[in-house]
C-alpha positions in Angstrom: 4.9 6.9 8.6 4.9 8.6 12.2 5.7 11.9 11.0 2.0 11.8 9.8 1.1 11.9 13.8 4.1 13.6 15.1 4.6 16.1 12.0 2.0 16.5 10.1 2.4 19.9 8.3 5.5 19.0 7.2 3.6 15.6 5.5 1.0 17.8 4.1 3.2 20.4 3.2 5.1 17.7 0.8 1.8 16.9 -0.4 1.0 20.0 -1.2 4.2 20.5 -3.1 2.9 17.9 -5.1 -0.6 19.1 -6.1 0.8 22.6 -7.0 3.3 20.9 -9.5 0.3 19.5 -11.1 -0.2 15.9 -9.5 -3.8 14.4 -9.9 -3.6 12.2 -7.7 -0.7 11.6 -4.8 0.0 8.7 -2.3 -0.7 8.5 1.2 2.3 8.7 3.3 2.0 5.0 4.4 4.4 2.7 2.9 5.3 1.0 5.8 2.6 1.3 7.7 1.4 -1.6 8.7 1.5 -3.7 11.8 4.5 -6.1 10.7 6.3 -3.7 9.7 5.8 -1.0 12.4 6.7 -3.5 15.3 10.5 -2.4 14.7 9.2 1.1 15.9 7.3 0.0 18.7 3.9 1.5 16.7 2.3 -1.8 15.6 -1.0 -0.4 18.0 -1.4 2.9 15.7 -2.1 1.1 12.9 -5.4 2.5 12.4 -4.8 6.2 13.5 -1.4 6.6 11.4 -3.5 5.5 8.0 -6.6 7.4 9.0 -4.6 11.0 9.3 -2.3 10.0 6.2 -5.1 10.0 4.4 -6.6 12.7 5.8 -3.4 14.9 5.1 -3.0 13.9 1.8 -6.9 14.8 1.1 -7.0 18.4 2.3 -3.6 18.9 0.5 -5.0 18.0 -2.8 -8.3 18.5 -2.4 -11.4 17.2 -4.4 -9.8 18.4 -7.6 -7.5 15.3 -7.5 -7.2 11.8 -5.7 -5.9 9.9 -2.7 -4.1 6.5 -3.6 -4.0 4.7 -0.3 0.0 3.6 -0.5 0.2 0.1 1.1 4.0 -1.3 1.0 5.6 -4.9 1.6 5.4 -6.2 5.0 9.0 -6.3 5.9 9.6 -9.9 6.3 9.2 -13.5 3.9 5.6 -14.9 3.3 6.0 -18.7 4.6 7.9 -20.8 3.4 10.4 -18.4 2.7 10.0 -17.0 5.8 7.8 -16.5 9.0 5.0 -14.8 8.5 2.2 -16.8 7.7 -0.4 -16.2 4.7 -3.6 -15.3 7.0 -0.7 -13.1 9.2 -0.1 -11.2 6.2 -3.5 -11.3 5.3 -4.5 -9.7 8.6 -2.0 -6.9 8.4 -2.9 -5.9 4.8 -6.9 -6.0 5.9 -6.1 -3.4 9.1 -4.3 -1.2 7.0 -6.9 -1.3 3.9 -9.9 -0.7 6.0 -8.3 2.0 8.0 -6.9 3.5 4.5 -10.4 3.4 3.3 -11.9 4.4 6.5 -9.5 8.3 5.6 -11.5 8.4 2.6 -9.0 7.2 0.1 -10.3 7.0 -3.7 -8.1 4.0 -4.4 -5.6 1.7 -3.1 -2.2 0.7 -4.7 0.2 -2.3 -3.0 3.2 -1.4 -4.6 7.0 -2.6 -4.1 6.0 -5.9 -3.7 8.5 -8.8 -5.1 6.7 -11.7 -3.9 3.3 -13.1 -5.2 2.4 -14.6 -2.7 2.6 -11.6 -0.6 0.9 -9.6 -3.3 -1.5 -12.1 -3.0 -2.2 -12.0 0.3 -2.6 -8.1 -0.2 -5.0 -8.4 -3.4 -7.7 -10.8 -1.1 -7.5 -8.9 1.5 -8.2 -5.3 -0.2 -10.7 -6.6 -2.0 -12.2 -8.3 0.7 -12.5 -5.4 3.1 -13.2 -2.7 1.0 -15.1 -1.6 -2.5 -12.0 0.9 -3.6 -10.2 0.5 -6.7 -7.1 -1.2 -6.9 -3.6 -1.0 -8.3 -0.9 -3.2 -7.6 3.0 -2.3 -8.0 5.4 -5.7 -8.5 9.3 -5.0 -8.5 11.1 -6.8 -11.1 14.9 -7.6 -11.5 17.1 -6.1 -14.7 15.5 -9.1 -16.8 11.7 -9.9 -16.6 10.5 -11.6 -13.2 11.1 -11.0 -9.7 13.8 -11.8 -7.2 11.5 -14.5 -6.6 11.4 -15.7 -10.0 7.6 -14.6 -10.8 7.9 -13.7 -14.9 5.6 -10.8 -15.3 3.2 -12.7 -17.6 2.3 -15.2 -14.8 2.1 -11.9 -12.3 -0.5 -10.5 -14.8 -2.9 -13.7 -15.2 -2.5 -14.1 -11.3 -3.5 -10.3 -10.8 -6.1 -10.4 -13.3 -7.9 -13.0 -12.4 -8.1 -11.3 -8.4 -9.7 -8.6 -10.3 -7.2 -6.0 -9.6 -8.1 -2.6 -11.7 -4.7 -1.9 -12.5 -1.2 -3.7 -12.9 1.8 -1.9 -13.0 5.5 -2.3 -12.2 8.1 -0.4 -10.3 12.0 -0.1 -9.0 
């Protein structure tokens, strides 16, 4: 996620790699980057700027021709009780990254690669409380049919559903 302050042809180079291939729409370079989750890298403060030029990048490499999907990743650590992060923590970090995604100009969001529901959650509320975009969301599911936290993928789609999310999907 720094390389899209610290190297940012290169980011919109692989971008632009992308959109030639014929991609309509391509991801933000953002994955991981979100407060929790860029502590380990002593970046947690560039929160905002890191989203705001990923977006940026990823727009002028596609173009208005195709779209932006603001990437926003897990969190990097357990949703209490499983672990320490709180709900309204996670909440928090998922709303800073959403707003500054949507403050790049990103045509939708997608929270993807996430194996907890609660987590996904926590996500869901807080993209659709901070901003009007579109949005997909990405569980991660096991060889069988629920999540390494046991979620089966009907119960993931009422849950997501009923948050309104636009589009439910599954990855990994």
């Amino acid at each position: 996620d720094a390389q899209n302050l610290t190297n940012p042809h290169l980011v919109e180079a692989v971008h632009k790699a992308y959109a030639k291939a014929g991609a309509d729409l391509i991801e933000t370079n953002t994955f991981g980057a979100n407060r929790i989750k860029l502590v380990d890298y002593k970046l947690s403060h560039k929160v905002e700027e890191l989203n705001i030029a990923a977006a940026t990048l990823a727009r002028r490499a596609i173009g208005k021709k195709g779209f932006v999907l603001g990437s926003i990743g897990p969190l990097g650590g357990l949703i209490d009780p499983l672990g320490e992060i709180t709900f309204d923590h996670a909440y928090e970090a998922f709303a800073e990254q959403a707003k500054a995604l949507a403050k790049g100009g990103v045509d939708a969001i997608i929270i993807e690669t996430i194996s907890d529901l609660q987590e996904m959650r926590a996500g869901v509320l807080a993209v659709k409380q901070e901003t009007d975009l579109p949005l997909i969301c990405s569980l991660t599911y096991d060889e069988g049919d629920k999540t390494i936290y046991g979620t089966s993928v009907e119960v993931a789609a009422v849950v997501l559903e009923s948050l309104g999310v636009d589009v439910i999907s599954a990855n990994c």
